[in-house]
C-alpha positions, 0 to 999 in steps of 0.5 A: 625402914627404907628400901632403895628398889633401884640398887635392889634391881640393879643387884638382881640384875647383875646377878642373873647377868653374872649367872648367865655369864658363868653357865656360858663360859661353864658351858663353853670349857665343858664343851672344849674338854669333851672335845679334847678329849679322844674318846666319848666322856658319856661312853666311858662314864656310862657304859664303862663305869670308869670312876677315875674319869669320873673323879677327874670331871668332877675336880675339872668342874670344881676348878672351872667354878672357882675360876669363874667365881673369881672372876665374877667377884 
């Protein structure tokens, strides 16, 4: 068995870089979003236990990741 360990850096390499890329952009829309929004996400979520605000985060997430999955690919 032989192991090419170039392609095999070459692959951990665009993985992280993809990665990297992936949590920035994440970072960047999540960062656009709370931004759009008129009020504090943290306030309502925490102190006022607005579980719909809660859903629409998490399929706003969801979405965000496979947008950015795609794009990788």
């Amino acid at each position: 068995m032989h192991f090419d360990f170039n392609q095999i850096l070459h692959a951990v390499i665009q993985s992280v870089l993809f990665s990297l890329i992936g949590m920035v952009m994440f970072a960047l829309a999540m960062w656009l979003v709370s931004k759009v929004l008129p009020f504090s996400i943290r306030k309502e979520i925490e102190e006022d236990q607005n579980t719909s605000l809660g859903i629409v985060l998490g399929c706003i997430i969801i979405g965000l990741s496979l947008i950015l999955s795609s794009a990788i690919r």
